[in-house]
Each structure stands twice: as C-alpha cells, then as structure tokens.
GULOKOL-457294 format. One record per residue (C-alpha): residue in one letter; x, y, z. Coordinates in Angstrom, 1 decimal, padded with zeros to 4 digits. Layout:
<atoms>
<atom><residu>a</residu><c1>X</c1><c2>Y</c2><c3>Z</c3></atom>
...
</atoms>
This chain:
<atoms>
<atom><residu>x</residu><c1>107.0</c1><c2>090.8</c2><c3>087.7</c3></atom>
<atom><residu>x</residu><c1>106.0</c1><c2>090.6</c2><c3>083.6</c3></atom>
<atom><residu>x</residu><c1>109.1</c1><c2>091.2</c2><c3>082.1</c3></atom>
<atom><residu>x</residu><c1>108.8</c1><c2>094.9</c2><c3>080.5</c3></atom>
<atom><residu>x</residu><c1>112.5</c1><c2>095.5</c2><c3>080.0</c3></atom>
<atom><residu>x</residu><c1>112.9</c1><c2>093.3</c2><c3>077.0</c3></atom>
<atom><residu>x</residu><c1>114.7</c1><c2>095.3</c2><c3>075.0</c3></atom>
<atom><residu>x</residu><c1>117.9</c1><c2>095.5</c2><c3>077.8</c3></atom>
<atom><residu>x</residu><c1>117.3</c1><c2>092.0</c2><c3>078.5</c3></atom>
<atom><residu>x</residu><c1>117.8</c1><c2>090.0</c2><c3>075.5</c3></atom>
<atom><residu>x</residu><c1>121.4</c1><c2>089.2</c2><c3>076.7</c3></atom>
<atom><residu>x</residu><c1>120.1</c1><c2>087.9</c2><c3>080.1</c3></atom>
<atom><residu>x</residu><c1>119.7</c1><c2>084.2</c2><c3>080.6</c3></atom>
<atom><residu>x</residu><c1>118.4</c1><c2>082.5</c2><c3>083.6</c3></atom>
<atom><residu>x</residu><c1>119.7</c1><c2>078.8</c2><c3>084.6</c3></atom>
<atom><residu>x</residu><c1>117.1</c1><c2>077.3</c2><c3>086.9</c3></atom>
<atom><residu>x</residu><c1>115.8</c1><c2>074.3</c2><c3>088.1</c3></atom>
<atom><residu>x</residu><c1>112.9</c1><c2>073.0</c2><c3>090.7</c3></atom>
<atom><residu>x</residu><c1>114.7</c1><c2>071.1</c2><c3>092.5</c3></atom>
<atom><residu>x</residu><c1>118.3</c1><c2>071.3</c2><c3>094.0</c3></atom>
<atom><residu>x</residu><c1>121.2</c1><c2>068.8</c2><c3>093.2</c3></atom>
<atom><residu>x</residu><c1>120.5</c1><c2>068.9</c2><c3>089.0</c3></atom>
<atom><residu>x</residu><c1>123.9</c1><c2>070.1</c2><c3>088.5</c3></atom>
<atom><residu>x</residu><c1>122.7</c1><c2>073.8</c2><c3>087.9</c3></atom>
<atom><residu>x</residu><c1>125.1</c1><c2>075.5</c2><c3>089.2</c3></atom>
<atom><residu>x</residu><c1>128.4</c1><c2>073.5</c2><c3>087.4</c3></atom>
<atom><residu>x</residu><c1>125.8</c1><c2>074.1</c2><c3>084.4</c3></atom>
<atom><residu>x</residu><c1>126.3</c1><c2>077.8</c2><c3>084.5</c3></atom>
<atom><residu>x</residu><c1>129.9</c1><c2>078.2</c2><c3>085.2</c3></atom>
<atom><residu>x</residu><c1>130.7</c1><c2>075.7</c2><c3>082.5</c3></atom>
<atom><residu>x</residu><c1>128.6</c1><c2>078.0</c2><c3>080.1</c3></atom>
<atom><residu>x</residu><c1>130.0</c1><c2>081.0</c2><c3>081.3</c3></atom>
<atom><residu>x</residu><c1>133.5</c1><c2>079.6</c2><c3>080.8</c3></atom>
<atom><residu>x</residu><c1>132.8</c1><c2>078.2</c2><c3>076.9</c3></atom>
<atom><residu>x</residu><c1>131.0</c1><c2>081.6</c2><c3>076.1</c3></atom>
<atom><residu>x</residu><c1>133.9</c1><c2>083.9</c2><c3>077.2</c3></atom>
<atom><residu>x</residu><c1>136.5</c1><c2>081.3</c2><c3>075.9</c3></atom>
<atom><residu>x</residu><c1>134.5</c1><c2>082.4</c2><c3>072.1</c3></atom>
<atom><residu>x</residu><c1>135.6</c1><c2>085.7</c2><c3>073.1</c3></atom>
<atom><residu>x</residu><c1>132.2</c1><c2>087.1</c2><c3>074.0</c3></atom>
<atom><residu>x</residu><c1>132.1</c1><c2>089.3</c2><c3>077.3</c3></atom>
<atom><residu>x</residu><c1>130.5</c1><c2>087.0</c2><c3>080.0</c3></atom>
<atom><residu>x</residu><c1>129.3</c1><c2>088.2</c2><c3>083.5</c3></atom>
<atom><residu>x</residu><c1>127.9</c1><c2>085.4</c2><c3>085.6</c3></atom>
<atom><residu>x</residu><c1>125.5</c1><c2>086.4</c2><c3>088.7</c3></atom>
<atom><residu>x</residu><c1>125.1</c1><c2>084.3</c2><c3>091.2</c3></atom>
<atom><residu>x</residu><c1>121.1</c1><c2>084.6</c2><c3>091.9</c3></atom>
<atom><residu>x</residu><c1>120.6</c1><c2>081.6</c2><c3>094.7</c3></atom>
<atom><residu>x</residu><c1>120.1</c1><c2>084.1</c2><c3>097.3</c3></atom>
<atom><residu>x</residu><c1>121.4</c1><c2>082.6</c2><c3>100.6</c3></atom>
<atom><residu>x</residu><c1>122.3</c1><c2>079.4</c2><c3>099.2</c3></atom>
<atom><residu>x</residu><c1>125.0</c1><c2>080.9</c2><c3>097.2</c3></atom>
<atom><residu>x</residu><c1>127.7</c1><c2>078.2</c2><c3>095.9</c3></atom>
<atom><residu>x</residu><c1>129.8</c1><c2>079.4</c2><c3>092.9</c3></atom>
<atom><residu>x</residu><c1>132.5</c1><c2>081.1</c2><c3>094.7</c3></atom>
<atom><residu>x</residu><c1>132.6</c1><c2>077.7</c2><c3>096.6</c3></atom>
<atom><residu>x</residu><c1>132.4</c1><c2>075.1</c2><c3>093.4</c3></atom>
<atom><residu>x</residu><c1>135.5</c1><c2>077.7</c2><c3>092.1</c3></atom>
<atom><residu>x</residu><c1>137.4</c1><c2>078.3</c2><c3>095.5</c3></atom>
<atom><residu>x</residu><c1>137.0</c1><c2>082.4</c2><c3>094.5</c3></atom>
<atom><residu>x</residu><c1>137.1</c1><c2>084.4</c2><c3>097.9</c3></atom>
<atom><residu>x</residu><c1>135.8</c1><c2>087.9</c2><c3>096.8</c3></atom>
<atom><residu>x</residu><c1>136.2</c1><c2>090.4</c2><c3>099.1</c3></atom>
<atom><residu>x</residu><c1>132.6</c1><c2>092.0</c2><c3>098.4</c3></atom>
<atom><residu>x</residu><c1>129.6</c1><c2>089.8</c2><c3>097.2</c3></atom>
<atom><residu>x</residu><c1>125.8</c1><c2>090.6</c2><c3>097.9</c3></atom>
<atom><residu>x</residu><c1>125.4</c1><c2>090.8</c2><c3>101.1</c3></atom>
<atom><residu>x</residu><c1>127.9</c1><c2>094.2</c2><c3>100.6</c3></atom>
<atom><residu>x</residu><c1>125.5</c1><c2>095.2</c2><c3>098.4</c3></atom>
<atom><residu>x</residu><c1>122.1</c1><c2>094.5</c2><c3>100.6</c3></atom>
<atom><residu>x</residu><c1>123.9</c1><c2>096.2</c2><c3>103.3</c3></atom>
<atom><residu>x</residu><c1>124.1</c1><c2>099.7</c2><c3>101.2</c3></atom>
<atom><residu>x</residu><c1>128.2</c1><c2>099.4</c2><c3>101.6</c3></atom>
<atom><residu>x</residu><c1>128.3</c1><c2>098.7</c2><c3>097.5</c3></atom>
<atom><residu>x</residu><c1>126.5</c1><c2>098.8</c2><c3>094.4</c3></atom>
<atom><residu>x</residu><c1>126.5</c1><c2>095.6</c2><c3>092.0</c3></atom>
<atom><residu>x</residu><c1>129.0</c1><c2>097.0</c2><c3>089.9</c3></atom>
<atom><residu>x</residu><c1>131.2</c1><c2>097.3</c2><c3>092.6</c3></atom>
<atom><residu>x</residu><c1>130.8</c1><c2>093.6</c2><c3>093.6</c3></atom>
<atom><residu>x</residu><c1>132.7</c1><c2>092.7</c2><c3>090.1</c3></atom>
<atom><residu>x</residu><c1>135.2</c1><c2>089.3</c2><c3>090.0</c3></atom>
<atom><residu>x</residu><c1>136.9</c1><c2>088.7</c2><c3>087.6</c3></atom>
<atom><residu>x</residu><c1>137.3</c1><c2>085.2</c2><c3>087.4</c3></atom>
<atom><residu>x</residu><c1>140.8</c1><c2>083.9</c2><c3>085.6</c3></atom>
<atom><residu>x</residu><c1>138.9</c1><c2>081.7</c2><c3>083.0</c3></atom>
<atom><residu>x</residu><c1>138.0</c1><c2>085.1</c2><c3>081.3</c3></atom>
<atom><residu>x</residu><c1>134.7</c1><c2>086.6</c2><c3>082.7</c3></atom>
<atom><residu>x</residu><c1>133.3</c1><c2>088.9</c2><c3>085.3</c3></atom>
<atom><residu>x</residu><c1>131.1</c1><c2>087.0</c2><c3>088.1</c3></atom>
<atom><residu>x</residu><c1>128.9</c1><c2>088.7</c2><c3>090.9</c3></atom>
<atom><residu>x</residu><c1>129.1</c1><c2>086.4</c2><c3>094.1</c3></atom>
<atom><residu>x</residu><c1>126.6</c1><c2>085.8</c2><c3>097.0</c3></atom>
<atom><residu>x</residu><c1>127.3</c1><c2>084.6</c2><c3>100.2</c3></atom>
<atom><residu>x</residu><c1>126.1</c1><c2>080.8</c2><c3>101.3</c3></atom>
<atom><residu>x</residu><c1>124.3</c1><c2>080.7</c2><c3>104.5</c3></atom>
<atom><residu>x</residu><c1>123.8</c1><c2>084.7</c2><c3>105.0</c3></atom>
<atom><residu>x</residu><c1>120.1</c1><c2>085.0</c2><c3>107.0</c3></atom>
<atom><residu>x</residu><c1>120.1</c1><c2>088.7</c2><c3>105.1</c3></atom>
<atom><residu>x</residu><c1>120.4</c1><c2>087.4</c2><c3>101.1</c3></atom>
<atom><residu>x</residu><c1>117.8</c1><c2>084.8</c2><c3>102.0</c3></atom>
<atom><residu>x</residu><c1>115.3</c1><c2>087.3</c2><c3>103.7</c3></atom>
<atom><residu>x</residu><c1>115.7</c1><c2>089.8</c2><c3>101.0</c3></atom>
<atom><residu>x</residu><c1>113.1</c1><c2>091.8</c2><c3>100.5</c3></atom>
<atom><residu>x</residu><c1>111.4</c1><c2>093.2</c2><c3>097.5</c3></atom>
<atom><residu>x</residu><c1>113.3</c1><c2>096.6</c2><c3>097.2</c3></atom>
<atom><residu>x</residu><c1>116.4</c1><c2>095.0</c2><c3>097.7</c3></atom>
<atom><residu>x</residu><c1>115.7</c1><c2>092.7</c2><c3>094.7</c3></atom>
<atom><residu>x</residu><c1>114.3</c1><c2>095.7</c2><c3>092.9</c3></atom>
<atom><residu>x</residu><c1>118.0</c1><c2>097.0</c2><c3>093.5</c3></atom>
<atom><residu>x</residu><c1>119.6</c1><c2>094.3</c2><c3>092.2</c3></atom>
<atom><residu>x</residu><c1>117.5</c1><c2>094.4</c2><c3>089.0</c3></atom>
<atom><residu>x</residu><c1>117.8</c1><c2>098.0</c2><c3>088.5</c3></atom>
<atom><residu>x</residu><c1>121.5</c1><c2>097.7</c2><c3>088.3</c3></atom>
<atom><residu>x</residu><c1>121.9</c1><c2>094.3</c2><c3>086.3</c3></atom>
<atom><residu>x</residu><c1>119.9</c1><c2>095.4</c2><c3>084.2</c3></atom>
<atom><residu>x</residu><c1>122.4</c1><c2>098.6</c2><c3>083.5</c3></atom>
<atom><residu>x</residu><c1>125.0</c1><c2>096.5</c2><c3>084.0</c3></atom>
<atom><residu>x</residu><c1>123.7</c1><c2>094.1</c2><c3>080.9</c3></atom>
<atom><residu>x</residu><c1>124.1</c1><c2>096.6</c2><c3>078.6</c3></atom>
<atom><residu>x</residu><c1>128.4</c1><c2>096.3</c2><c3>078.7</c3></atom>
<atom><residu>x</residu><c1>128.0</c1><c2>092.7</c2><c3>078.4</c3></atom>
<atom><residu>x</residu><c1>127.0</c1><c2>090.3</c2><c3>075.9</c3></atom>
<atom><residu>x</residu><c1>125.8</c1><c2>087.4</c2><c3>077.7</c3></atom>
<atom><residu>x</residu><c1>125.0</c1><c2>087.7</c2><c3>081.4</c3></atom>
<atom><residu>x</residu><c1>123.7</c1><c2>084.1</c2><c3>082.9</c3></atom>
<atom><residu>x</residu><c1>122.2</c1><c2>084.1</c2><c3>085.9</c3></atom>
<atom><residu>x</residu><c1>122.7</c1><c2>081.0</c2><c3>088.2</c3></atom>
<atom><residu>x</residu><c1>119.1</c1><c2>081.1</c2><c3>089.8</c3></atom>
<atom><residu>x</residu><c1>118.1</c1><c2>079.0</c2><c3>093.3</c3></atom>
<atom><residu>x</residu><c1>115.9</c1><c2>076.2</c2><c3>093.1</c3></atom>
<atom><residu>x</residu><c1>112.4</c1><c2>075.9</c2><c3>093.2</c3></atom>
<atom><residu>x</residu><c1>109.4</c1><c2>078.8</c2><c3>092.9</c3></atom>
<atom><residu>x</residu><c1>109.9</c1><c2>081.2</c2><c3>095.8</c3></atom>
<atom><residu>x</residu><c1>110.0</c1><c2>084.8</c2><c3>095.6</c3></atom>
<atom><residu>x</residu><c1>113.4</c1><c2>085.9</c2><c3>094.9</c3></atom>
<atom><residu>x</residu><c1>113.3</c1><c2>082.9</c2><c3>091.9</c3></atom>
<atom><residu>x</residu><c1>110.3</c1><c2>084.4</c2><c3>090.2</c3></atom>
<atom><residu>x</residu><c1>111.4</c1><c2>088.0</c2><c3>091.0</c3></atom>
<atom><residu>x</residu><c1>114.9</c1><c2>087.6</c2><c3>088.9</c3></atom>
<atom><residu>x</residu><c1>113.4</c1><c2>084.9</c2><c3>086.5</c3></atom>
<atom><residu>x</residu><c1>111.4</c1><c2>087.7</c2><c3>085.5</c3></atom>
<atom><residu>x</residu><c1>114.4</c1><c2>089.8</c2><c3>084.4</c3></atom>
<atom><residu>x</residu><c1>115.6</c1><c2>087.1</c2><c3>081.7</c3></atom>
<atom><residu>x</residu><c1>114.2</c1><c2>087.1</c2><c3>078.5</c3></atom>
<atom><residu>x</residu><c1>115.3</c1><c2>083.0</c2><c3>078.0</c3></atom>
<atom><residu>x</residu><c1>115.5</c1><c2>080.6</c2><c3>080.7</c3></atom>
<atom><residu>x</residu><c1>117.3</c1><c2>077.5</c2><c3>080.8</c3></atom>
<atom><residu>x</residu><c1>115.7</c1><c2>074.8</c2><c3>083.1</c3></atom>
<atom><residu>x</residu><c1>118.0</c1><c2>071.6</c2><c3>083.9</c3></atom>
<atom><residu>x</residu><c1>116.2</c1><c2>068.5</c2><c3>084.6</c3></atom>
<atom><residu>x</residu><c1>117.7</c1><c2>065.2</c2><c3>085.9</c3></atom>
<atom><residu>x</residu><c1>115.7</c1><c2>061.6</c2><c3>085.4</c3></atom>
<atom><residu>x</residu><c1>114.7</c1><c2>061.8</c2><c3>088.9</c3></atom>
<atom><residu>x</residu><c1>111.0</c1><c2>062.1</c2><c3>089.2</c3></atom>
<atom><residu>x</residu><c1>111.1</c1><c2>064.8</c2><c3>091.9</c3></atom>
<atom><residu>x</residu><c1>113.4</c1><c2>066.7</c2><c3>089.3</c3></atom>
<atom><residu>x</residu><c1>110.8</c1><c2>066.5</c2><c3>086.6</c3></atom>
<atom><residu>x</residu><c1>107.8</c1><c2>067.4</c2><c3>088.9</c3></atom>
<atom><residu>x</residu><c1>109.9</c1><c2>070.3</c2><c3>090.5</c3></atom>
<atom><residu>x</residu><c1>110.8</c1><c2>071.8</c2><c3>086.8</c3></atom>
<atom><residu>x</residu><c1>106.8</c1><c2>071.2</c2><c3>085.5</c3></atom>
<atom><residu>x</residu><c1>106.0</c1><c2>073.2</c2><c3>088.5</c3></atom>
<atom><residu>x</residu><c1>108.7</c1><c2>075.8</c2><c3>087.6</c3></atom>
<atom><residu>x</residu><c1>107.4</c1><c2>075.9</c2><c3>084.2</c3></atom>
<atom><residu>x</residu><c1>104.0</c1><c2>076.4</c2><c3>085.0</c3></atom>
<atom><residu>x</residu><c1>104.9</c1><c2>079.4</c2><c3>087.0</c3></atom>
<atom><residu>x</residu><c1>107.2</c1><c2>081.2</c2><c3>084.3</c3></atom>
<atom><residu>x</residu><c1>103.9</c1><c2>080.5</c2><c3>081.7</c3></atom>
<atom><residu>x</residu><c1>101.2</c1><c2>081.6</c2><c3>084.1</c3></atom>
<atom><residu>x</residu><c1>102.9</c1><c2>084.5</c2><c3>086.3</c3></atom>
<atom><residu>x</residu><c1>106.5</c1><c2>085.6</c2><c3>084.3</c3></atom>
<atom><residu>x</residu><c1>104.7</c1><c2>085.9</c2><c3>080.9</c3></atom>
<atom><residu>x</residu><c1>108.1</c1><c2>083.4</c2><c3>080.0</c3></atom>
<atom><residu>x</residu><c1>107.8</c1><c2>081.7</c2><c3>076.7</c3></atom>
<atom><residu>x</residu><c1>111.3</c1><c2>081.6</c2><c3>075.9</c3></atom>
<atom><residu>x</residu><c1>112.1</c1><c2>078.1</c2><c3>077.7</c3></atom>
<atom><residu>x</residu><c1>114.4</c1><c2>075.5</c2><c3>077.2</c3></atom>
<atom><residu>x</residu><c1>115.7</c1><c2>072.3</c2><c3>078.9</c3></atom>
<atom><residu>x</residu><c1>119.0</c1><c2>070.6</c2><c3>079.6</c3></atom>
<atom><residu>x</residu><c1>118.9</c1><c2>067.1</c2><c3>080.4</c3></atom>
<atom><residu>x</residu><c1>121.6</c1><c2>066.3</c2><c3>083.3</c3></atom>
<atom><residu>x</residu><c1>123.6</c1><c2>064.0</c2><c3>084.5</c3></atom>
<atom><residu>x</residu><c1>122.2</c1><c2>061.6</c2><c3>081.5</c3></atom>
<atom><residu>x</residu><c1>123.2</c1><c2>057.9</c2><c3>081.0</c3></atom>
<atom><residu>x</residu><c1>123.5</c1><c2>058.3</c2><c3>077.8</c3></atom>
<atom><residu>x</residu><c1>121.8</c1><c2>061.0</c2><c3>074.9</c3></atom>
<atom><residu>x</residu><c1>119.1</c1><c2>058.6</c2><c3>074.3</c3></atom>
<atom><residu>x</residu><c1>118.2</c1><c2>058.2</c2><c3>077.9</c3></atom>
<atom><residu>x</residu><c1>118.4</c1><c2>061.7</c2><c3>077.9</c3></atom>
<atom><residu>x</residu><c1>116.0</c1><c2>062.2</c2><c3>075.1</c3></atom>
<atom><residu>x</residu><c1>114.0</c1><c2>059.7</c2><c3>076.6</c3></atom>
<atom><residu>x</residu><c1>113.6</c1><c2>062.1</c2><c3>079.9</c3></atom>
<atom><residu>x</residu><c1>113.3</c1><c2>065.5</c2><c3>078.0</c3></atom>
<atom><residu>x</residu><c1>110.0</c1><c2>063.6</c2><c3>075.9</c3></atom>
<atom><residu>x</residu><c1>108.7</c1><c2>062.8</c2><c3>079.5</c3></atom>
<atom><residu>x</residu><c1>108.8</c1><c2>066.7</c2><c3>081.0</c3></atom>
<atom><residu>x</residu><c1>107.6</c1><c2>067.7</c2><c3>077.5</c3></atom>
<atom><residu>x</residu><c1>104.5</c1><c2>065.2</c2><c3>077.3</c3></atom>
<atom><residu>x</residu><c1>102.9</c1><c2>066.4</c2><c3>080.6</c3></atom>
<atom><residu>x</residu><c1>103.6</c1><c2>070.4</c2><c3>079.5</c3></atom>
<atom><residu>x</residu><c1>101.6</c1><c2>069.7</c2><c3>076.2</c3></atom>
<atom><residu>x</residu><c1>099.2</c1><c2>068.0</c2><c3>078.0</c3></atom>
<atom><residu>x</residu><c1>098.8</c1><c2>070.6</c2><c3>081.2</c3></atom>
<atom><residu>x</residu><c1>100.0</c1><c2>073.5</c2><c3>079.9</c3></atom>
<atom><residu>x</residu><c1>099.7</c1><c2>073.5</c2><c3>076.0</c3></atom>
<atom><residu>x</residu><c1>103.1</c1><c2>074.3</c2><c3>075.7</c3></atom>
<atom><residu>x</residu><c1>106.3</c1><c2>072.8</c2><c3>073.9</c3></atom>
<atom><residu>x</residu><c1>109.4</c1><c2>073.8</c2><c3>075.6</c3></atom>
<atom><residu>x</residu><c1>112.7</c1><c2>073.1</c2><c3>073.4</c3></atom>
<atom><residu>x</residu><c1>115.2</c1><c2>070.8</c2><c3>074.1</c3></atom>
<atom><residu>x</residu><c1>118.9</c1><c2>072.7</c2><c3>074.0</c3></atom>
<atom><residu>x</residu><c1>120.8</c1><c2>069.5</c2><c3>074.8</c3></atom>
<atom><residu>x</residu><c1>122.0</c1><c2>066.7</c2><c3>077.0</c3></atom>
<atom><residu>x</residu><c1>124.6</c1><c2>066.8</c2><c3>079.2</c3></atom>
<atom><residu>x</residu><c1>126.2</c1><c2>062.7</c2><c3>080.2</c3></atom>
<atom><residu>x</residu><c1>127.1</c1><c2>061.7</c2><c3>083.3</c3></atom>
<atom><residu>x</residu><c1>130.9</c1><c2>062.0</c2><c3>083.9</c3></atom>
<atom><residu>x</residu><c1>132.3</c1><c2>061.5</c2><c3>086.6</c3></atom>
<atom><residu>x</residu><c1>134.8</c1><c2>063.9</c2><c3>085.9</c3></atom>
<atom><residu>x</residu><c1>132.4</c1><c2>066.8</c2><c3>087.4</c3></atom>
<atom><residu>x</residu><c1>132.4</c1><c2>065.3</c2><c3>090.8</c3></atom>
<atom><residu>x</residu><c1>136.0</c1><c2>066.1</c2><c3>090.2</c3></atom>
<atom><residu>x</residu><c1>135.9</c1><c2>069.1</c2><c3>089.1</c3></atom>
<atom><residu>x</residu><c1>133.9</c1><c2>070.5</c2><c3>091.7</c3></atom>
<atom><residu>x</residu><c1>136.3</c1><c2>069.0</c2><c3>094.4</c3></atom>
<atom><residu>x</residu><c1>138.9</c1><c2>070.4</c2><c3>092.9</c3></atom>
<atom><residu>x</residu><c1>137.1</c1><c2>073.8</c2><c3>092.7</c3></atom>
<atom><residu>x</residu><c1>137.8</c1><c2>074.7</c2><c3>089.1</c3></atom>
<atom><residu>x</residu><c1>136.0</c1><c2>075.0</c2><c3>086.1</c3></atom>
<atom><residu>x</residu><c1>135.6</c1><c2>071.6</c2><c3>084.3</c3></atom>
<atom><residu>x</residu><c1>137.9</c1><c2>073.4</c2><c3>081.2</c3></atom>
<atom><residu>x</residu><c1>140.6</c1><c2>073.5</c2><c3>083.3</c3></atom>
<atom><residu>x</residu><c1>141.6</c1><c2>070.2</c2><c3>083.7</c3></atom>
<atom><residu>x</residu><c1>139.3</c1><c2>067.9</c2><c3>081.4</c3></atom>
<atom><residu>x</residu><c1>138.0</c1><c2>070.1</c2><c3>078.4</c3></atom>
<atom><residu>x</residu><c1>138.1</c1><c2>066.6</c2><c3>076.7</c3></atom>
<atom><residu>x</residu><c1>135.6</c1><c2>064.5</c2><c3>078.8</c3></atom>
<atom><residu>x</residu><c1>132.1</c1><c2>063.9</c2><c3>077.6</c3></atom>
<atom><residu>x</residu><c1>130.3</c1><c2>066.4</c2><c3>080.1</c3></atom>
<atom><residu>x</residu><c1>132.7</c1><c2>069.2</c2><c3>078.6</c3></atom>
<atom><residu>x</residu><c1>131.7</c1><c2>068.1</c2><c3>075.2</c3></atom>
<atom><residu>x</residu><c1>127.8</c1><c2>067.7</c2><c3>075.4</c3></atom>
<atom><residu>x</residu><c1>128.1</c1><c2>071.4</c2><c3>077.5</c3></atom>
<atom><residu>x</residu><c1>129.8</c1><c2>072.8</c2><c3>074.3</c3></atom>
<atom><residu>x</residu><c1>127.4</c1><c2>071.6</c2><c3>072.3</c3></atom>
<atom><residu>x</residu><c1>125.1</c1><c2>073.5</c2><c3>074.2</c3></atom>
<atom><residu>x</residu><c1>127.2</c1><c2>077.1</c2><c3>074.5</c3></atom>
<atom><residu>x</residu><c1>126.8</c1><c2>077.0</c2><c3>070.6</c3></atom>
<atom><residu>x</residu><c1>123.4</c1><c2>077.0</c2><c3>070.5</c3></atom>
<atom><residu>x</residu><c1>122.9</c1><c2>080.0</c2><c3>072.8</c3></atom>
<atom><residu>x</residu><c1>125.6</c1><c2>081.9</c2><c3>071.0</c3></atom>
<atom><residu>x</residu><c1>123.6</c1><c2>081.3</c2><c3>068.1</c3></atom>
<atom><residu>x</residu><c1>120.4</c1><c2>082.4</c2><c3>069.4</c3></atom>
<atom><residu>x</residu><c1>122.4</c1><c2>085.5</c2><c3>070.7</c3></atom>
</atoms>
C-alpha cells in the first residue's frame, strides 16, 4: 500500500480521523465548497465505505454512487455529481453490506480510476471513514497529504495517534496535518493540537503540522439539519471563517 503514484497524486488529499463524530465529514464538504468557490476544479469522493454520509449531510440523491460501481454496472467516472455549490462529488451508499465488505480488487478499482480521474482535477479530497481498517489504509495510501481532525475528547486524540502511527509505519505518510474541531476557542484548540503533538514526538519522533482550528458553532448543527453546505446560509459564522482560513493554506501548498 506505499504510495508509488506520487507524481498523479499530489492533488489528492485525504480527510481522516480515528474516531467517528470529529466533524470530518462537514470538514470536507466545507473545504470542497471554499476550494471550488476560488475557482479551482474540486471533486470530492466520498471514501467511508458503507458508512457513507455526504449525500445525506447535503440532501443529494444521486442516482448512481459506489455500490453501481462495485456491482460492475458503472465505472467511477460515471458516478459524477455535480453538486450546485460548484464541484463534482462521487457518492457512496450508507448502510450497503457490499461497500463495507469490499474487497481488495474492488478498492484496487477504485484507485485505478481516481487516480485517472485526478489528473482533470485540481484538488480531489477524499472524505475517508474512521479509524485504521482496511479500506482506510488502502485509500489513505492513494493521498500524498492527509488531513487528520481531532476533537478535545481523549478517545479522539488516542484514535488519531493510532491513525498516525499507522500512516508512519505502514503508508510511508509523512505529509500529515491536523485540524482541531469543534474548539472552544483557538487557544483551547492550540492547547489540544500541543497535546496530540507531544505524545507523536515522544512515540513516534515525529512532528505533524498544525493547519488550523476550527470553533465550535452551533451554526454546523444547523447546517447539517438543514442539509446544505455551511456557505449557503452562514458564510459569516466563526466555523465558516476558521474553515477558510484553512482552504487557503492547502491552496497554497497546492
């Protein structure tokens, strides 16, 4: 699973976490969203096999998604949404028994054509499941930066030092860095990000960057019950702000 398709990959970043509930998946379409609005050609994938949510947190109802694909009906290009906010998403399907008990060659499918798929792109994010299973480290491998968000929860930081761990010692990963969720305020935030990077310098003599803090904003919740991206409706709010904040540095590092 080393990643040996670098050079088509430098456009690919992964959004993980170890743990579910870290706000991962508003992460990634708000990203998506403040990438494209730059003008940039944005595809977000939807990689939690079986647990898939973003056609849910954006009440999209595509009439193909992975499963299509897994059941040799489609190929991933043909799975393209295009969502109004101004980029192309690939959908999964929550719940399906056949994403989540996918098996190697079917992921090898779904790398062979993202990765061609890449190429007409110039960010792709991919909105991974949490935790360290198979499928995870399989398309975690395909990214050439991964983004892990952490919440102050304890179980969050464990679950992302574990996730860590994995993309030093078995994804040949280097290019990490953390967003702080769901933050009581940037200093809090700070505070949590200088926890999960103590224990990597100490365990795993490594220093993972910080890309930024995201505050707690209650505005999310409704965004997500509203099922629309967090632009839509309250661009202004702090969560909308610190995310932005973040979308610059990628483009920069892009």
């Amino acid at each position: 699973m080393n990643n040996n398709d670098s050079h088509l990959t430098n456009n690919i970043i992964a959004v993980a976490s170890g743990k579910g509930g870290v706000g991962k998946t508003w992460l990634s379409i708000t990203l998506s969203h403040l990438v494209a609005r730059s003008g940039r050609r944005v595809l977000l994938f939807d990689g939690d096999i079986g647990l898939a949510n973003i056609d849910v947190q954006l009440g999209l109802r595509p009439e193909k998604d992975l499963c299509t694909v897994f059941s040799g009906k489609a190929k991933l290009q043909d799975i393209i949404f295009h969502y109004a906010g101004g980029f192309d998403i690939l959908a999964g399907r929550s719940g399906s028994t056949r994403l989540a008990s996918a098996s190697v060659s079917n992921l090898e499918t779904i790398k062979e054509d993202l990765l061609e798929m890449a190429r007409n792109y110039d960010c792709v994010f991919m909105d991974l499941g949490a935790g360290i299973e198979q499928h995870v480290q399989y398309m975690a491998g395909i990214a050439s930066r991964c983004v892990v968000v952490i919440t102050s929860d304890p179980t969050s930081l464990t679950d992302a030092y574990a996730f860590i761990k994995l993309c030093l010692t078995k994804l040949n990963t280097t290019s990490i860095q953390i967003v702080i969720n769901q933050a009581a305020s940037q200093k809090e935030g700070e505070k949590t990000f200088s926890a999960i990077e103590k224990a990597c310098q100490n365990f795993l003599h490594f220093t993972p960057s910080l890309l930024g803090v995201v505050r707690k904003d209650n505005k999310v919740r409704d965004a997500i019950r509203s099922q629309s991206s967090i632009l839509d409706n309250f661009s202004g709010t702090l969560a909308a702000s610190d995310a932005a904040a973040i979308a610059v540095k990628l483009m920069q590092k892009s």
